[in-house]
N, C-alpha and C positions, 0 to 999 in steps of 0.2 A: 313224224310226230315225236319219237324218240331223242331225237336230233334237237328239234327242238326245246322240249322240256329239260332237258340239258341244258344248253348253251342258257334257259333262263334262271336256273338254279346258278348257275357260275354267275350272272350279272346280278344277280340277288342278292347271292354270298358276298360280290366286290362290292356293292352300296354300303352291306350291312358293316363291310371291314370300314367303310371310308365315313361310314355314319359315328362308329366305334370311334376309330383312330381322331375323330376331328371333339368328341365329345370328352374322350384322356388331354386329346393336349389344350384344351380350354382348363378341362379341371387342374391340370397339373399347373398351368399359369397363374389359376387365384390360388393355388396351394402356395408356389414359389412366391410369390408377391406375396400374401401375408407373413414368409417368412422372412422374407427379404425387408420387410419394410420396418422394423425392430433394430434389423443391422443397420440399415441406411441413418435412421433417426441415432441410434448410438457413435456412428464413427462419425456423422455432423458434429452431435456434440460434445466428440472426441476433439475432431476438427478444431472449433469454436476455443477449446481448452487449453488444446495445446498451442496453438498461435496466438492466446492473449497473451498483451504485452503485460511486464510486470512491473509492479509497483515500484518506482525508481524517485529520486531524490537526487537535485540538482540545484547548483549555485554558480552566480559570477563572482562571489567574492573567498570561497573558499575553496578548497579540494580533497580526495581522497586521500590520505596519506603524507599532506604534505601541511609546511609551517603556516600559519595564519598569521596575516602581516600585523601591526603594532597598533593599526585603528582598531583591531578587535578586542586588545587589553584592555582590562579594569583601569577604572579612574579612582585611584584610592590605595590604604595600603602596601602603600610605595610602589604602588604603579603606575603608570601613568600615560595609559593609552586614551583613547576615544570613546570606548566602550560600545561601539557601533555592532552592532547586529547584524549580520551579512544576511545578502537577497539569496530566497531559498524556493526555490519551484519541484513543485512534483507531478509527478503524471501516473496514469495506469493504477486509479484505486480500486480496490476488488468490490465484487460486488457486495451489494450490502451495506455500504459507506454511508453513515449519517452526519460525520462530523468530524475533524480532523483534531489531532494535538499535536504539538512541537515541544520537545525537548533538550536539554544541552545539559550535559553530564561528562565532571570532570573525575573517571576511577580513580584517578592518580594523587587526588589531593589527601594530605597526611592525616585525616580526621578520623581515619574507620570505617567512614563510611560514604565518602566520595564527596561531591561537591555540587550541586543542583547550582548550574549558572542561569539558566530560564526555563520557563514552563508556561508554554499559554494553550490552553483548552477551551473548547466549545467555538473552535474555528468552523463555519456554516459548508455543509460536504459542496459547495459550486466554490470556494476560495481554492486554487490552484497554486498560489504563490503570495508571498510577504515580500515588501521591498524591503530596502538595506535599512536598518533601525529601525524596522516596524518594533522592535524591544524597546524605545526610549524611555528610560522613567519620567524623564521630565511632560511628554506631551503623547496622545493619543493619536497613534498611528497603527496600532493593530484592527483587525479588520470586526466590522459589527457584531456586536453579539457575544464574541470572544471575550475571556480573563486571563490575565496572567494572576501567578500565581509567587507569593516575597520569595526569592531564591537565599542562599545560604549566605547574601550581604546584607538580604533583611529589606531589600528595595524589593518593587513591584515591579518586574518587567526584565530586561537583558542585563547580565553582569558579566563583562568581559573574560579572558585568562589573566588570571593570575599568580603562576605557580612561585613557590620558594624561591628566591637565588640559588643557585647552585643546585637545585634536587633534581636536576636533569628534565629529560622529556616529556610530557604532559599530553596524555590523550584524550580530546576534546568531541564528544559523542553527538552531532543533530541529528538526531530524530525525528521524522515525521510519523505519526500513527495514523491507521484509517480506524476510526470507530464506529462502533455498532448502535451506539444511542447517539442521540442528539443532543444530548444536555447532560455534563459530568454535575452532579447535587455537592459540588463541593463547599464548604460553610467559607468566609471572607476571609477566615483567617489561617485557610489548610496548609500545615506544613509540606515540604517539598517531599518526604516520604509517603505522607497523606494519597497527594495527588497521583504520583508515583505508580500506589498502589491502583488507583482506580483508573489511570488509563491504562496500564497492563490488565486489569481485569475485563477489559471492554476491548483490546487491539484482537481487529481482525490479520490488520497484515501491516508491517513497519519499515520504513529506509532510512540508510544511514550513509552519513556520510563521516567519519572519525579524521580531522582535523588535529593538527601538532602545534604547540607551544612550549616554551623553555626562557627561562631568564638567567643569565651566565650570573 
């Protein structure tokens, strides 16, 4: 009888351990998974962060760092280029994008305070690309909804380079901006500093591509 009630206390004891042991490692699993699942959702959207692509700016007619050929000169002024407007595509806008603007600004010109050759704003956030003279003054190629904005020859729309003879090299700025509103309030007649200032007060995120010219 001794014998017995022994050997039932040991089987009693190893249920109660395996009743134990099986009721820690369930709890210890919803412990570790609610901590676990805070990290999982931050390194996703680490993940997510770190592999978007980034805001980039791209052209067939122009390039990083290099001369922009003689269809891109000013027609005027003893110039006498085409005044065509190079094709400009971008990609990878950040989130939050309501509306794009383009810019072209020449630092180098002798005035003080640089040289606004185009500005068109209130481009619709689904436009990815402008074709080559979407800037024409003379005819309506920019995309709906959009303005351009008189650049510093007092025309509406694209002004080619056209730096000094002899004042050397000339660096030529396009800009594309991603903006945060859909609609820049700017009056018909905004100067090119105007504008300037209100799409730098609205840029989420910007590319560039800086373009050379020079007249011997």
């Amino acid at each position: 009888m001794t014998v017995y009630r022994l050997y039932l206390k040991v089987n009693i004891a190893k249920i109660v351990n395996i009743i134990l042991l099986t009721h820690i490692n369930t709890l210890m699993k919803k412990i570790m998974s609610q901590l676990l699942s805070p990290l999982v959702i931050i390194s996703l959207g680490f993940s997510v962060s770190a592999f978007a692509g980034p805001f980039t700016l791209s052209s067939q007619d122009i390039s990083q760092g290099e001369f922009m050929s003689k269809a891109h000169e000013f027609t005027g002024f003893g110039c006498s280029g085409k005044d065509l407007s190079p094709q400009l595509a971008w990609s990878g806008a950040p989130e939050g994008t309501k509306s794009f603007a383009i810019t072209v600004y020449d630092p180098d010109a002798p005035t003080g305070s640089g040289w606004w050759h185009w500005q068109i704003v209130n481009i619709p956030k689904d436009v990815t690309e402008i074709k080559a003279n979407a800037g024409s003054t003379k005819e309506k190629l920019t995309p709906d909804g959009s303005m351009q904005i008189k650049n510093d020859y007092g025309q509406r729309g694209f002004g080619g380079a056209c730096p000094p003879s002899g004042h050397g090299i000339h660096h030529y700025r396009f800009t594309v901006h991603a903006l945060s509103v859909d609609n820049l309030a700017l009056p018909e007649g905004a100067s090119g500093a105007l504008a300037g200032y209100m799409i730098n007060a609205n840029t989420i995120e910007s590319a560039t591509i800086e373009s050379l010219y020079k007249r011997d």
